[in-house]
C-alpha positions, 0 to 999 in steps of 0.5 A, a space after each residue: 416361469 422360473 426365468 421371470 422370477 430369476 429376472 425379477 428377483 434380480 431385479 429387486 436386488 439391483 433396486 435396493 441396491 440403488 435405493 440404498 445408494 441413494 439413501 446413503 448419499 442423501 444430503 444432510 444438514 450437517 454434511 451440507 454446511 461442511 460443504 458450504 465453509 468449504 467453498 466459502 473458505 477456497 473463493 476467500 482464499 482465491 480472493 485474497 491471494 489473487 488481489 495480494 499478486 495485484 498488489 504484487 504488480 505495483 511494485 512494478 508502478 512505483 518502479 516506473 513512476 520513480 525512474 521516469 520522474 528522475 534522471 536516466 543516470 539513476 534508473 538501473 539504481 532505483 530499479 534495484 531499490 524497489 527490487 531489494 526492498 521486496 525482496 528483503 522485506 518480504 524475509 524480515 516480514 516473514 522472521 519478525 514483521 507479521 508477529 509484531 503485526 498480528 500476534 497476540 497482543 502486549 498492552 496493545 502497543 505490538 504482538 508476540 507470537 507468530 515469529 517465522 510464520 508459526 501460526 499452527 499447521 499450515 497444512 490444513 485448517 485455519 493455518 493454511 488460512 494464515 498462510 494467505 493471510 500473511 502473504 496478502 500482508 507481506 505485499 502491503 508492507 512491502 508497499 510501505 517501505 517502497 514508498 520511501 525510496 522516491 523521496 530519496 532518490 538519486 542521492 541515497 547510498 544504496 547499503 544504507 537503502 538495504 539497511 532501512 528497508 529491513 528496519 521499517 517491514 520488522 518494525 516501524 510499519 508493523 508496530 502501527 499495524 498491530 496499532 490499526 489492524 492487529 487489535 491495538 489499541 486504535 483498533 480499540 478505539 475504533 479507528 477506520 483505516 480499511 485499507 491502509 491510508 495510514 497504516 501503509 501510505 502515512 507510514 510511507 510518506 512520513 519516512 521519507 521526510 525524515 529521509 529527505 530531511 537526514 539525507 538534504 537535497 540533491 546538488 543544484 536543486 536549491 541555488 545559494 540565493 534561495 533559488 528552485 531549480 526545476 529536475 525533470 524526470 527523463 521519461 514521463 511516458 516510463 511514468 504514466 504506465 507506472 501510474 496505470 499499473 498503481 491504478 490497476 492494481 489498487 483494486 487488489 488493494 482495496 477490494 482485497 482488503 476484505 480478505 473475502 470474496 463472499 464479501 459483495 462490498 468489494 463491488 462498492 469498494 471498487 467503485 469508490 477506489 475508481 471514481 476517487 482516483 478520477 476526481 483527483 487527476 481531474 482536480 490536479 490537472 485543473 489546479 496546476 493549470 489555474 496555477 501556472 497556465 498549463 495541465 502539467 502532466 507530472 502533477 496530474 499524474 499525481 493527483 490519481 495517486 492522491 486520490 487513491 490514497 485518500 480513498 484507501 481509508 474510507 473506500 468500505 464506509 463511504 458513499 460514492 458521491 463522497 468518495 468523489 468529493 474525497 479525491 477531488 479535494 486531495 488532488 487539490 491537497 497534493 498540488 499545494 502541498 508539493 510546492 509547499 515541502 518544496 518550496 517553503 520546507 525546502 525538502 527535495 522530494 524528486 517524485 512527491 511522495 511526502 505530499 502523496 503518501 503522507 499528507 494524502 494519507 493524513 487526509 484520506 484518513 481524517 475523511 473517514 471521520 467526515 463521510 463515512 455512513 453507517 448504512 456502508 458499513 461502520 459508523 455515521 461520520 460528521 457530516 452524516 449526523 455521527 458528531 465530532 467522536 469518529 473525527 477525534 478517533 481519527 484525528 488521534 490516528 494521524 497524530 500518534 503515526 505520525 509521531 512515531 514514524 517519523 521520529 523513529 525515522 529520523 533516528 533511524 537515518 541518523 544513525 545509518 548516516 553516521 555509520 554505514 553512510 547514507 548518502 553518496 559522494 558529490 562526484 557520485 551523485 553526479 556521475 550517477 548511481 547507476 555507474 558509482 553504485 552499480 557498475 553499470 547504464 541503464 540505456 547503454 549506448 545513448 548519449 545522455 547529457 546532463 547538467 546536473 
């Protein structure tokens, strides 16, 4: 008797005990939506950080694009510039870049808060957010600096690289940053650049005209009657990978842009950035080879990245099929535009970068105003019944970044020449930069001939 209430009693105390546990860890309401904004905070993070390495590895693609497109002499050079300009950028963006970009707002023109990551506790909260935030940031502009060093290749001065890569990440590219993307005053008007057509890649390109203008061509690429003479690059496979890794890690780019993974546009996104980057390496291919008789593997190679720097703009407000038709014209664009600066402008790009970035930018960036569909996200552009205002948005975008960078950058170029040089001597450029400027080959023990 007395061992059945004992059991019982026991009993009874380990069900309340239970219950009361129970009761105690019953989910509220409260304590659910603290749960939720947590996960939606750690996967947009994760998301954020994981496409700022995929933008990372294309410092990598433009590395081998540049050094395949040009003379194995230079390669060791244009491995250091694209290493440098990295590096030194990543430290201007961080003291002063990433504060002119998106701190708080002086008449929409630049920010002025936010110097050396001062963005509140980095520990915890929406500091530690800011953290991520500015490291997805900082590979973009990288991005844009890096973009300049194709144009000047072979014949730039490797202090005078050092001095402009600091001066377009603390300045140039931030301040139309804070234009687009920090609340300025495009931002205002309702500019559409989702991942940087303009902010990045226009920046980019229209630096390096007034690189390639300041700097002039390389010896013996224009002879005294006028004529073009043709510099190939010395390893086309080198630049092919270098293309496939830029494809690859453009969806970081665009899709990351979004800085949210709870965002399931990144899977339109990411459809268009694809099928874009196909339609203008088709197009290319096809009008190089109306052209001159035969599907140059250069220029084809180049019409992916038109592509995909046409599409970075409307990638987020435009349909697939749009997006097709986007790239397809801009690989057409960079062809004509490559023979244009070269030939009429008589600008030496050795890699295209002014037609790529630049004029594809220019394009990719006006096509917002002509194919965006508000069902996407945004506004109904021209050709969807939204009229001529988001064309005329975007219009005044190209115009005032064009003409901002590329004066600042032609002074910019003009100074640095003029003080601490920015060209090489004659018999440098062709020893090569590798030997003059480095102190070293970049394929030791090859024989390489050269006539140039």
């Amino acid at each position: 008797m007395y061992r059945k209430l004992f059991t019982l009693s026991i009993t009874a105390v380990l069900l309340l005990i239970f219950c009361g546990a129970a009761l105690a860890d019953e989910p509220t309401v409260a304590g659910n939506a603290e749960g939720i904004a947590a996960s939606h905070t750690a996967i947009d993070t994760m998301w954020m950080l994981l496409c700022a390495f995929l933008v990372f590895f294309m410092q990598a693609g433009f590395a081998m694009v540049e050094a395949g497109f040009t003379r194995a002499k230079n390669a060791a050079n244009i491995m250091m510039k694209n290493l440098m300009d990295f590096s030194i950028g990543s430290l201007g963006y961080w003291a002063i870049g990433f504060g002119i970009m998106f701190g708080a707002s002086k008449a929409g023109l630049f920010g002025t808060s936010g110097f050396f990551l001062s963005t509140g506790d980095p520990t915890m909260g929406d500091g530690l957010w800011q953290i991520g935030f500015w490291m997805f940031q900082a590979v973009f502009a990288a991005t844009a600096a890096t973009i300049v060093s194709g144009a000047m290749a072979e014949r730039t001065r490797f202090s005078g690289y050092l001095a402009y890569s600091i001066f377009v990440t603390i300045l140039i590219y931030p301040v139309v940053g804070h234009w687009i993307w920090g609340g300025g005053w495009l931002a205002g008007k309702g500019m559409i650049d989702f991942a940087g057509s303009t902010v990045v890649h226009s920046v980019g390109g229209w630096c390096a005209l007034a690189g390639a203008i300041i700097l002039g061509p390389r010896i013996g690429k224009y002879g005294p009657n006028g004529d073009i003479n043709a510099i190939p690059g010395h390893n086309i496979p080198l630049a092919s990978l270098g293309v496939f890794i830029l494809w690859f890690g453009w969806f970081g780019f665009n899709p990351g842009s979004t800085t949210s993974g709870m965002n399931l546009s990144i899977a339109t996104i990411a459809v268009t950035t694809n099928l874009a980057a196909a339609a203008g390496a088709v197009a290319a291919m096809i009008t190089v080879w109306i052209k001159h008789g035969k599907p140059d593997t250069s220029m084809s190679l180049n019409g992916a990245l038109a592509g995909l720097v046409a599409i970075t703009a409307p990638c987020a407000n435009v349909s697939p099929g749009s997006a097709i038709i986007i790239g397809l014209l801009a690989g057409v664009l960079v062809v004509l535009s490559v023979e244009f600066i070269d030939r009429v402008l008589k600008v030496d790009d050795p890699v295209g970068a002014i037609s790529v970035h630049g004029v594809c930018g220019a394009w990719g960036t006006l096509s917002a105003g002509l194919f965006a569909q508000a069902k996407y996200g945004g506004v109904d552009g021209l050709f969807f019944g939204g009229g001529f205002s988001q064309l005329g948005v975007q219009a005044l975008g190209v115009l005032s970044v064009f003409g901002w960078t590329f004066l600042l950058g032609l002074g910019l170029f003009f100074i640095i020449s003029r003080t601490i040089g920015l060209r090489v001597s004659r018999d440098e450029e062709l020893r090569g930069l590798d030997i003059e400027e480095h102190g070293m080959e970049s394929y030791s023990g090859f024989q390489i001939f050269t006539t140039q």
